[in-house]
MOPAC internal coordinates of N, CA, C and O (Angstrom, degrees):
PM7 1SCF
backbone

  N    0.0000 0     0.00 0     0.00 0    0    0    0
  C    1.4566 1     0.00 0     0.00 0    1    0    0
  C    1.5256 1   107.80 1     0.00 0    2    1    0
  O    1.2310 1   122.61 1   -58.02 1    3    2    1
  N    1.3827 1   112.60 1   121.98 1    3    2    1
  C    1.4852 1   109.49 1   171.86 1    5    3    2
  C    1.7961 1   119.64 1   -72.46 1    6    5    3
  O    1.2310 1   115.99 1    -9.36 1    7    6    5
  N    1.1572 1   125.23 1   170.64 1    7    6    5
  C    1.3243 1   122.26 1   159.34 1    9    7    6
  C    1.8026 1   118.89 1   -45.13 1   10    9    7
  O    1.2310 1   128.13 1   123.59 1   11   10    9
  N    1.2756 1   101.95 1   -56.41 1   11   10    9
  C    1.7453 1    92.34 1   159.36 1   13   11   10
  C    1.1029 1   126.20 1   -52.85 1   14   13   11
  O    1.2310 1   120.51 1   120.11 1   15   14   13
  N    1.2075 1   116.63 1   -59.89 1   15   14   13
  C    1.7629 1   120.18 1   175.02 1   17   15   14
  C    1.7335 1   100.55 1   -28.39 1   18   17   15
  O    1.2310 1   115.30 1   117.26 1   19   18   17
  N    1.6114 1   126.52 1   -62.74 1   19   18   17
  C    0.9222 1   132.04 1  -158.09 1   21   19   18
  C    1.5618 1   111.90 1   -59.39 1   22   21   19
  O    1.2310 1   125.36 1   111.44 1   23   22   21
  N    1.5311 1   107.30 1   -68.56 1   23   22   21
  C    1.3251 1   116.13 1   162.17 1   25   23   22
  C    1.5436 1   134.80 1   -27.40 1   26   25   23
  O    1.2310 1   124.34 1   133.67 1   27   26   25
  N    1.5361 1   109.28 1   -46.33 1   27   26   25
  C    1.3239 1   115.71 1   151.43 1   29   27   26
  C    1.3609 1   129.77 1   -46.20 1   30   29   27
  O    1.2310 1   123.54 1   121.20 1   31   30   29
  N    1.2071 1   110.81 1   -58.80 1   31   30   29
  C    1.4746 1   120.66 1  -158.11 1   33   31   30
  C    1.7867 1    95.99 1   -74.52 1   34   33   31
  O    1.2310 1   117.56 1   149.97 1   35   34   33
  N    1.7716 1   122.24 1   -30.03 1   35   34   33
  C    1.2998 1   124.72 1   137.84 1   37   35   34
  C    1.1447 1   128.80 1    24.30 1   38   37   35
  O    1.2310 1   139.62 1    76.98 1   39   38   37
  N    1.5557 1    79.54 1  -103.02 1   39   38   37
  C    1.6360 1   114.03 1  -173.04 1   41   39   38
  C    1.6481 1   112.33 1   -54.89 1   42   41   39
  O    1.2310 1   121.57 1   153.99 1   43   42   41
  N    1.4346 1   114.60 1   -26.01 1   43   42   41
  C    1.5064 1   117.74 1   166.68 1   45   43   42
  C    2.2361 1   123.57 1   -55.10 1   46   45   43
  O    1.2310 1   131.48 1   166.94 1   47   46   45
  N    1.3816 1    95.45 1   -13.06 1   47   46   45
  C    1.3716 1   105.97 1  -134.05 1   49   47   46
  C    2.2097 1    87.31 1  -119.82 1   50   49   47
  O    1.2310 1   129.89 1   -81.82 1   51   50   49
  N    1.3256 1    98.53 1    98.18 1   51   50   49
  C    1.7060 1    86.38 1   173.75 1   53   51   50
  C    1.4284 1   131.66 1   -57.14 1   54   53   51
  O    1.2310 1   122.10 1   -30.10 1   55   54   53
  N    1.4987 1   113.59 1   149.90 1   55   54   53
  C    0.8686 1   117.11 1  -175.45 1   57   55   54
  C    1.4656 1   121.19 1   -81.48 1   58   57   55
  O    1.2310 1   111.37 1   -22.89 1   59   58   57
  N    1.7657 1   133.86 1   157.11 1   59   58   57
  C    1.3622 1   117.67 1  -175.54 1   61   59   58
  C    1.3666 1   104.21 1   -71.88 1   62   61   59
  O    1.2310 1   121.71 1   -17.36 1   63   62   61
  N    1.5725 1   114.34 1   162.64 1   63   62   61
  C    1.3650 1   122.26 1  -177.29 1   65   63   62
  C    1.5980 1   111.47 1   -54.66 1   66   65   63
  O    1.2310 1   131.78 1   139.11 1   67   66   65
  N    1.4054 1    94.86 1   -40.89 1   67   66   65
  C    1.8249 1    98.38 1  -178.99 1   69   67   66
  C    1.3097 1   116.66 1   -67.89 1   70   69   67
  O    1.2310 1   117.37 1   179.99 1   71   70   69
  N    1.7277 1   122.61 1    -0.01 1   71   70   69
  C    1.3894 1   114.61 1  -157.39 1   73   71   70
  C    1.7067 1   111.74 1   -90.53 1   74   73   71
  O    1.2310 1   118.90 1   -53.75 1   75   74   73
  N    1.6488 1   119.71 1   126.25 1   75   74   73
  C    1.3070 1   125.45 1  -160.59 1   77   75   74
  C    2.0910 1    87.70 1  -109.65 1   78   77   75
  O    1.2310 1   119.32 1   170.42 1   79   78   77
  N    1.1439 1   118.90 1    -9.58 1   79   78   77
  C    1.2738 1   128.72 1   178.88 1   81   79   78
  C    1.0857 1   121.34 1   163.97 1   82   81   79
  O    1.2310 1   115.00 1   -25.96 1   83   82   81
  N    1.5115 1   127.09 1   154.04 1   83   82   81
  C    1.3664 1   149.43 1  -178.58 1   85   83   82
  C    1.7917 1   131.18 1  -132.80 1   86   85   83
  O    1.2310 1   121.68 1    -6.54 1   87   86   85
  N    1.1458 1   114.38 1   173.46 1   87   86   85
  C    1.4309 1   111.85 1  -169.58 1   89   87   86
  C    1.4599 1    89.70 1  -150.78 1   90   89   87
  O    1.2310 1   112.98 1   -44.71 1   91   90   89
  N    1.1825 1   130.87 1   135.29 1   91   90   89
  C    1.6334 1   144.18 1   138.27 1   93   91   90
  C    1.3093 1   107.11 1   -57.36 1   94   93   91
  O    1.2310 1   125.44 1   -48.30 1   95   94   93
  N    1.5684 1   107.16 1   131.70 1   95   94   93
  C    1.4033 1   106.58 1   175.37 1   97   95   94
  C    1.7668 1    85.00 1  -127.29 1   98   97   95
  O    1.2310 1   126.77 1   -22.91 1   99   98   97
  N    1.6352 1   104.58 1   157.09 1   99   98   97
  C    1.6128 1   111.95 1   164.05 1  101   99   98
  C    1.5130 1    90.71 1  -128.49 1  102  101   99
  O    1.2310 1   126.87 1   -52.47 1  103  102  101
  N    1.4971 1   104.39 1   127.53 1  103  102  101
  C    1.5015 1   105.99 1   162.10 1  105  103  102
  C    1.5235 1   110.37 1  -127.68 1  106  105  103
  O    1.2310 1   128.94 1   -63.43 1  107  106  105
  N    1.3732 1   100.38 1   116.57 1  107  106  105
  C    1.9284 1   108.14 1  -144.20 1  109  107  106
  C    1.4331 1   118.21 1    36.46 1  110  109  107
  O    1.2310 1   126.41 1    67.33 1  111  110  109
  N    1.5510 1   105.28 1  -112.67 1  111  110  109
  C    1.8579 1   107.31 1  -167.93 1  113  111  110
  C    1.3244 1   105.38 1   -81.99 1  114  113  111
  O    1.2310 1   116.11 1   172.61 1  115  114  113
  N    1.1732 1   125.00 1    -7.39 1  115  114  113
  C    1.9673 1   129.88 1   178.85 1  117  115  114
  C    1.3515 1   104.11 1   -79.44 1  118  117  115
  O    1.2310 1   122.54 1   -16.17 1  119  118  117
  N    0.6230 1   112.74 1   163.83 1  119  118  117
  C    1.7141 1   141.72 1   152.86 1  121  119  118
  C    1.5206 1   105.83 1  -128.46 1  122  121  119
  O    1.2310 1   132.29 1   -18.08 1  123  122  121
  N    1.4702 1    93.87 1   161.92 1  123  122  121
  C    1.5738 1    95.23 1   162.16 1  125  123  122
  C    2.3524 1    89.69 1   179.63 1  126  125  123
  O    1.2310 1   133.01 1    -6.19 1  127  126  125
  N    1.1074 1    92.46 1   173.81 1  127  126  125
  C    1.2643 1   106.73 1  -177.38 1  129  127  126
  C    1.6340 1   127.13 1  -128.11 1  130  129  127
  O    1.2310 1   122.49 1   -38.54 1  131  130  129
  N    1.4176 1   112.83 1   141.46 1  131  130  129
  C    1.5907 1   104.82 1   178.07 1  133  131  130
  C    1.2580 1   126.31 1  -153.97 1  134  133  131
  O    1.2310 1   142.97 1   -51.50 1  135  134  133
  N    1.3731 1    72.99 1   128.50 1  135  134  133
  C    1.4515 1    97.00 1  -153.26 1  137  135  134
  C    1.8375 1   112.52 1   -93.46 1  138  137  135
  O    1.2310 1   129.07 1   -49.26 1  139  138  137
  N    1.9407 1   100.14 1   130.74 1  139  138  137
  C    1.5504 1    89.98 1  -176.98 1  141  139  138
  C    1.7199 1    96.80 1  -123.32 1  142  141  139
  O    1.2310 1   134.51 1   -21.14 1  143  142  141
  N    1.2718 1    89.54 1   158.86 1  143  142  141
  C    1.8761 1   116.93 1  -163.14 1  145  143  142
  C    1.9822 1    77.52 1   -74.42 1  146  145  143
  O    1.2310 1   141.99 1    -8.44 1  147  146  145
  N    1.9185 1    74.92 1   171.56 1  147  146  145
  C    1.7955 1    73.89 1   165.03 1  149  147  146
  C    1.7586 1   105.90 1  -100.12 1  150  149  147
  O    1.2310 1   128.15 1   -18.24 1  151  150  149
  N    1.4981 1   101.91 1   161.76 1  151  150  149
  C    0.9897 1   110.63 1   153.35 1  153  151  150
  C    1.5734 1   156.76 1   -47.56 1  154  153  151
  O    1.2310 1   125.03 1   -52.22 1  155  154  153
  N    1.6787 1   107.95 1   127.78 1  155  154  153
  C    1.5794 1   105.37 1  -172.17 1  157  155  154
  C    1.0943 1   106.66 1  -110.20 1  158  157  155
  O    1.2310 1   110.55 1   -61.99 1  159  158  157
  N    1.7241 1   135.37 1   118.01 1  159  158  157
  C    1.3467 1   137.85 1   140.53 1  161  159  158
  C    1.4561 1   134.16 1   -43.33 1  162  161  159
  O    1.2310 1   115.78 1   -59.86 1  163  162  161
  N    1.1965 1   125.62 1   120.14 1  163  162  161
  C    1.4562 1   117.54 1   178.54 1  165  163  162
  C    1.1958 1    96.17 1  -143.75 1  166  165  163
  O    1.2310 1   126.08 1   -89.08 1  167  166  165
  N    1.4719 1   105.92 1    90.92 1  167  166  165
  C    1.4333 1   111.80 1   173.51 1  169  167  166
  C    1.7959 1   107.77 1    65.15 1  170  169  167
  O    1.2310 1   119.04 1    44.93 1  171  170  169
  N    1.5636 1   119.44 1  -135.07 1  171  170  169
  C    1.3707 1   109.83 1  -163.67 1  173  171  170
  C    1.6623 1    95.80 1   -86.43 1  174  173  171
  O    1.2310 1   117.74 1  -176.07 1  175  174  173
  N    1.6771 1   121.90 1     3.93 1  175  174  173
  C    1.4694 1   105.54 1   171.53 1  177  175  174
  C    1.8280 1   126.18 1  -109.61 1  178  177  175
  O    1.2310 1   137.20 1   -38.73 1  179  178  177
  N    0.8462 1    84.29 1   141.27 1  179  178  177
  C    1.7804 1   100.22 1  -175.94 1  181  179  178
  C    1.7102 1    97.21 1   -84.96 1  182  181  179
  O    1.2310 1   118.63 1   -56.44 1  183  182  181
  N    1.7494 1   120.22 1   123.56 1  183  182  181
  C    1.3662 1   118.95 1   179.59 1  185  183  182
  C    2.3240 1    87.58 1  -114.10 1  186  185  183
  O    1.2310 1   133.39 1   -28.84 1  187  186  185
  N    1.0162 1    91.73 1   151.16 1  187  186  185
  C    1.3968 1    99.02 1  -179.03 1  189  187  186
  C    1.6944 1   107.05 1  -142.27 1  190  189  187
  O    1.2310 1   120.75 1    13.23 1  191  190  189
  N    1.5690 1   116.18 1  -166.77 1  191  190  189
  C    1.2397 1   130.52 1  -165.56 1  193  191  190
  C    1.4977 1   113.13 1  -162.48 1  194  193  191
  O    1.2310 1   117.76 1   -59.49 1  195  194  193
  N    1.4959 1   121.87 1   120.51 1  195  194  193
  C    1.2654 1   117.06 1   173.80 1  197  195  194
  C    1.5662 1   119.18 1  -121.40 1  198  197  195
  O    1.2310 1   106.93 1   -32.67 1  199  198  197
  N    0.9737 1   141.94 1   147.33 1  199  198  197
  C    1.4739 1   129.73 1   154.05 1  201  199  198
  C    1.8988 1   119.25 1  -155.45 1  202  201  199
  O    1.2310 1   126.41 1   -34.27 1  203  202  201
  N    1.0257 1   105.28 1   145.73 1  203  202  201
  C    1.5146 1   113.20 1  -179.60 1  205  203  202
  C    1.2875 1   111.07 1   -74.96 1  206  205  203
  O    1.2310 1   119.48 1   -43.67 1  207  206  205
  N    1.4767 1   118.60 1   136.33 1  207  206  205
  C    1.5681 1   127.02 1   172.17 1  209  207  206
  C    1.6811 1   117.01 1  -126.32 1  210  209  207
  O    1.2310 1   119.62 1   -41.31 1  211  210  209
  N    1.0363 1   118.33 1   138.69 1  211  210  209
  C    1.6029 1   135.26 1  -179.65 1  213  211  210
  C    1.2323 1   105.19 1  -105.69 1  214  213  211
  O    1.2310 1   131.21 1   -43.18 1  215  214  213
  N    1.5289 1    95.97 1   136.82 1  215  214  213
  C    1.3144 1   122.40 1   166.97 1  217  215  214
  C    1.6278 1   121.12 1   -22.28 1  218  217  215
  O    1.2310 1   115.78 1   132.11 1  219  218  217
  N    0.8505 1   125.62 1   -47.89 1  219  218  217
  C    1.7706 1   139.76 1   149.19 1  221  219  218
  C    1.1591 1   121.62 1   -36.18 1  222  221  219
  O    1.2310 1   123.29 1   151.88 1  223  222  221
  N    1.4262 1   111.29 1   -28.12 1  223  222  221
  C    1.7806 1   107.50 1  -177.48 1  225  223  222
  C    1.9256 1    96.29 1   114.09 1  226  225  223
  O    1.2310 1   138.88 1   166.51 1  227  226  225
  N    1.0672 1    81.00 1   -13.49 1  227  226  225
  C    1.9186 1    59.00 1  -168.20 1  229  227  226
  C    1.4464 1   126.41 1   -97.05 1  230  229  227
  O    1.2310 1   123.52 1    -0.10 1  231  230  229
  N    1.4550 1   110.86 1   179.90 1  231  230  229
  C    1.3795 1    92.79 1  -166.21 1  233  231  230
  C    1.6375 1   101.95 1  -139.70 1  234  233  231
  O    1.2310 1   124.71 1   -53.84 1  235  234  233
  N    1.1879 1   108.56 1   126.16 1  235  234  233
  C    1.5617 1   138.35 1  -174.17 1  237  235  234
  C    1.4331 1   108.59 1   -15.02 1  238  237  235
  O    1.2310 1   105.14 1   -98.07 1  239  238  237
  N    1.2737 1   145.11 1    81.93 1  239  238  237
  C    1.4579 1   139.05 1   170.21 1  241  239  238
  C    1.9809 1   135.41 1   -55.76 1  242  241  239
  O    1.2310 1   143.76 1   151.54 1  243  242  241
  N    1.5144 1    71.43 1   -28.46 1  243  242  241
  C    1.7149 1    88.16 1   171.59 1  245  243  242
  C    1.3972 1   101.45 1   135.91 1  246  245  243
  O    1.2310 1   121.69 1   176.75 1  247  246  245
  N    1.4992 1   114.36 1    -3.25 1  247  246  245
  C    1.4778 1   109.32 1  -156.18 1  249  247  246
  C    1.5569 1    99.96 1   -97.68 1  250  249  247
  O    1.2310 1   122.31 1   160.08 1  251  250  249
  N    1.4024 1   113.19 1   -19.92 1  251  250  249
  C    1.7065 1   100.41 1   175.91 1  253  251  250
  C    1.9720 1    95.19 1   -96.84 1  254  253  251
  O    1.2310 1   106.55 1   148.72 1  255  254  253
  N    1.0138 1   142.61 1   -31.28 1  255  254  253
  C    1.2620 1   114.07 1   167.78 1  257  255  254
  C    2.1205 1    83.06 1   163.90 1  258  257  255
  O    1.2310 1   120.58 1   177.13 1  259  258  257
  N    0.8594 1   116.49 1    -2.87 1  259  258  257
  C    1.7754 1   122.03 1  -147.62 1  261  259  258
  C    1.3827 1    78.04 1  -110.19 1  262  261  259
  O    1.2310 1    94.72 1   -93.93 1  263  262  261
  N    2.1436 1   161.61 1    86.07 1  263  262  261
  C    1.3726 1    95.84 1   146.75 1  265  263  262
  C    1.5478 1    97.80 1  -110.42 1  266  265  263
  O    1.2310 1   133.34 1     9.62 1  267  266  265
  N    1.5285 1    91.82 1  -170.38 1  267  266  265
  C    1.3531 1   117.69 1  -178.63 1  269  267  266
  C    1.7615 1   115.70 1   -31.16 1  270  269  267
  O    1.2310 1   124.12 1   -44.34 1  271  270  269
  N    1.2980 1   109.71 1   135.66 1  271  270  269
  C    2.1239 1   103.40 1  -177.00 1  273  271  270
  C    1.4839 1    89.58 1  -135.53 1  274  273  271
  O    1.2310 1   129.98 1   -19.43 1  275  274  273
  N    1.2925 1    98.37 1   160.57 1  275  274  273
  C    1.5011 1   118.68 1   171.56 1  277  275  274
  C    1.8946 1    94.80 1  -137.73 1  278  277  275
  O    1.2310 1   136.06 1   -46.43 1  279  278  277
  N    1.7890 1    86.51 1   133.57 1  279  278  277
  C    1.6288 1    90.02 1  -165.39 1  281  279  278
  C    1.4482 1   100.80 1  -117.46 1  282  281  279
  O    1.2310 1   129.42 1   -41.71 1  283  282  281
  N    1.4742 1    99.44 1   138.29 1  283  282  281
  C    1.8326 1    89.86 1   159.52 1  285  283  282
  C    1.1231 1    95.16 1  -128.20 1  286  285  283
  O    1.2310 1   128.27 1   -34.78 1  287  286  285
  N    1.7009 1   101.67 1   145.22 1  287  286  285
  C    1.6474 1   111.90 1  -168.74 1  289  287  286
  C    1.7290 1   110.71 1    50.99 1  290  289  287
  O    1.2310 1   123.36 1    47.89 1  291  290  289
  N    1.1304 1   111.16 1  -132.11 1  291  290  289
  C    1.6227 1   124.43 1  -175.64 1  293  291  290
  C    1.9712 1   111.74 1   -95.41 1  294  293  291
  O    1.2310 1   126.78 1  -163.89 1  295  294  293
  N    1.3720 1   104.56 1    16.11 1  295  294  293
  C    1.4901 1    94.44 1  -172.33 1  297  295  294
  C    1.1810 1   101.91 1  -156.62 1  298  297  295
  O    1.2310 1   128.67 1   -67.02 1  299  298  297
  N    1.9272 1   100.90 1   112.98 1  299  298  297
  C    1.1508 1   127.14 1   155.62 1  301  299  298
  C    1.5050 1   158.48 1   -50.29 1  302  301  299
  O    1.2310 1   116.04 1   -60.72 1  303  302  301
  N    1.2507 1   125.13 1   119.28 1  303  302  301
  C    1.3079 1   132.42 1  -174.42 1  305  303  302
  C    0.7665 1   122.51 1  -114.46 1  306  305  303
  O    1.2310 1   115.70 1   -36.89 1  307  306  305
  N    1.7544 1   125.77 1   143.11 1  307  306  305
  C    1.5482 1   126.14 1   172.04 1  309  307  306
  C    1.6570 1   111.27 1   -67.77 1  310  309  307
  O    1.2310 1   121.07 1     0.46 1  311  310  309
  N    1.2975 1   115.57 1  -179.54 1  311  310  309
  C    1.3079 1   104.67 1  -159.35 1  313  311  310
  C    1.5309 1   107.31 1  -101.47 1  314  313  311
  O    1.2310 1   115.05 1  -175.25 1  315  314  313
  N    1.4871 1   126.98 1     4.75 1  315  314  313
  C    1.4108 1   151.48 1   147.95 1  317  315  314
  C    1.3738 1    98.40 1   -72.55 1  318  317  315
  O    1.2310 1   116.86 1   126.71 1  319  318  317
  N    1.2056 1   123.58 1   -53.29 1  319  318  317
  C    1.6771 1    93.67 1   176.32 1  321  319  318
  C    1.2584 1   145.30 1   -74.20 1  322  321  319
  O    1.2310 1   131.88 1   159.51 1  323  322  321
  N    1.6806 1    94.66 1   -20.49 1  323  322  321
  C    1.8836 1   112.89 1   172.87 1  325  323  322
  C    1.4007 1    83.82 1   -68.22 1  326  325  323
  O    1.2310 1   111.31 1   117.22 1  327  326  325
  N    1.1389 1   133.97 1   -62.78 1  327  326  325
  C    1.7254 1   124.08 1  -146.65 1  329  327  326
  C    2.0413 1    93.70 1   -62.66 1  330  329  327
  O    1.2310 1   123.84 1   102.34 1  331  330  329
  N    0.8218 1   110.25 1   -77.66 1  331  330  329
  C    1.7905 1   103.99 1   166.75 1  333  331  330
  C    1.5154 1   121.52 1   -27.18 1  334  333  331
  O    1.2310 1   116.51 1   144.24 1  335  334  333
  N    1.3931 1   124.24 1   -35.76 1  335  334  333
  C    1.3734 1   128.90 1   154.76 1  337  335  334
  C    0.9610 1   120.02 1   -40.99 1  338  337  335
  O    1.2310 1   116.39 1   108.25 1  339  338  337
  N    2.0606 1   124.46 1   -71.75 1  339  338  337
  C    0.6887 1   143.38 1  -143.14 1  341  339  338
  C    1.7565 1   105.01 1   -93.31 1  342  341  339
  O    1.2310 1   119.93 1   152.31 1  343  342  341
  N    1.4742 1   117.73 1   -27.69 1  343  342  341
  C    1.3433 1   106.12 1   143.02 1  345  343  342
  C    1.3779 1   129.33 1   -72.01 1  346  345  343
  O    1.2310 1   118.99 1   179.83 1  347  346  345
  N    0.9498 1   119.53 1    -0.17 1  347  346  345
  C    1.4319 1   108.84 1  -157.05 1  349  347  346
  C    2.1351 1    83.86 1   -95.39 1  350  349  347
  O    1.2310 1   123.00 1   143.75 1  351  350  349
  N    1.3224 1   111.86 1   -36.25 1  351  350  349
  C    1.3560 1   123.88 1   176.44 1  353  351  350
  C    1.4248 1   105.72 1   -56.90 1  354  353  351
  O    1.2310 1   116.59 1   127.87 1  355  354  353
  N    1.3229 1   124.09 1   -52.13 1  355  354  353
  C    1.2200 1   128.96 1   166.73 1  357  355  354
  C    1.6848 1   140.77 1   -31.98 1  358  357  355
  O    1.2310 1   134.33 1   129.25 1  359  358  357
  N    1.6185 1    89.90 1   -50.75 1  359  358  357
  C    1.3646 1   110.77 1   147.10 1  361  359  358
  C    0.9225 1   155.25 1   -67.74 1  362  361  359
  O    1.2310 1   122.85 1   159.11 1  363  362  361
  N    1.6498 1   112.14 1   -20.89 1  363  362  361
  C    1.5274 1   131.59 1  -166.75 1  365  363  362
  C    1.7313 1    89.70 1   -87.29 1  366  365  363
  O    1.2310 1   122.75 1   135.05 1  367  366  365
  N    1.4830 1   112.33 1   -44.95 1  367  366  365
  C    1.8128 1   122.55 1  -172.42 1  369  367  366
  C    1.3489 1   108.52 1   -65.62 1  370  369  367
  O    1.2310 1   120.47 1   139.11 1  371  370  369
  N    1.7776 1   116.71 1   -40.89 1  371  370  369
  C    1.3442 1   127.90 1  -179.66 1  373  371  370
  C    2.1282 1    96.94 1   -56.90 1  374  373  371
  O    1.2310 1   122.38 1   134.91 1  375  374  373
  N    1.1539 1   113.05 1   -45.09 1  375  374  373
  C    1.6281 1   104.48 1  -177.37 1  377  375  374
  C    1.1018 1   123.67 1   -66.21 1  378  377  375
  O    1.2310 1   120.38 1   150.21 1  379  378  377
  N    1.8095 1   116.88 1   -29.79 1  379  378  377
  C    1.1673 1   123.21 1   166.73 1  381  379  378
  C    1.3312 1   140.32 1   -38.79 1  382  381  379
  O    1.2310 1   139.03 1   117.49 1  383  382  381
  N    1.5473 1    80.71 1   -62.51 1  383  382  381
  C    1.5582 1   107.82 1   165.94 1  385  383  382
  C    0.9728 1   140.06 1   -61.09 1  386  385  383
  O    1.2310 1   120.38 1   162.67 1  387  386  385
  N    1.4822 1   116.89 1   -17.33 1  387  386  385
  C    1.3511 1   123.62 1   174.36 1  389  387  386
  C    2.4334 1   110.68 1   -85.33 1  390  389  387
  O    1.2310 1   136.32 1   161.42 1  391  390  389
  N    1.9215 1    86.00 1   -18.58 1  391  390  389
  C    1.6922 1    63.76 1   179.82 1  393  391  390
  C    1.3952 1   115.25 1  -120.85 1  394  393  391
  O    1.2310 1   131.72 1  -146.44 1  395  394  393
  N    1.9005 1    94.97 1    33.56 1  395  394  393
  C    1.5633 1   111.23 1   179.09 1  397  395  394
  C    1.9333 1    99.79 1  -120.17 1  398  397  395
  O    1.2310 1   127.86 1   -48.25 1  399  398  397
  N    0.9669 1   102.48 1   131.75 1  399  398  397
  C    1.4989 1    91.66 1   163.27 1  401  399  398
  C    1.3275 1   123.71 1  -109.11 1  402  401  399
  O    1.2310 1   124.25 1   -34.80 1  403  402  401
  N    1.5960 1   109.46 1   145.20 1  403  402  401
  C    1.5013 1   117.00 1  -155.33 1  405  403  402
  C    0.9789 1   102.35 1  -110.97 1  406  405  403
  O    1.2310 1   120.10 1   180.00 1  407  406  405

């Protein structure tokens, strides 16, 4: 299968609801696709979304080697670890706040 071949056969194949863009990849006789969310600003950080999709429709769980990341800036996380992040952020502001008054 060439890179066209791949791309074609693509365009047959929906995209995930979250998907803000994608790229065909051929790695030798595979194809596969990856797909990134759009982008979130928060202040000077950029939060993003990646995940791999197969020809089938599906999308990479972790079990062929591809799964799902949530990026801030250049460095990726599984999506158990953003959620643990993102409390853990939660908490750090929740302490703040308690010995600042707003």
């Amino acid at each position: 299968m060439t890179e066209a071949d791949a791309v074609r056969a693509f365009d047959q194949v929906p995209l995930p609801s979250f998907a803000a863009d994608s790229d065909v990849q051929l790695d030798g006789t595979d194809s596969y696709r990856v797909v990134m969310g759009r982008n979130r600003e928060v202040g000077p950080i950029t939060v993003g979304t990646t995940a791999v999709q197969y020809l089938d429709g599906r999308i990479d769980a972790g079990r062929d080697g591809d799964a799902p990341q949530v990026w801030i800036g250049d460095t990726g996380f599984s999506t158990d670890v953003a959620r643990a992040l993102a409390s853990a952020l939660i908490a750090a502001a929740d302490e703040l706040d308690t010995a600042v008054a707003r």
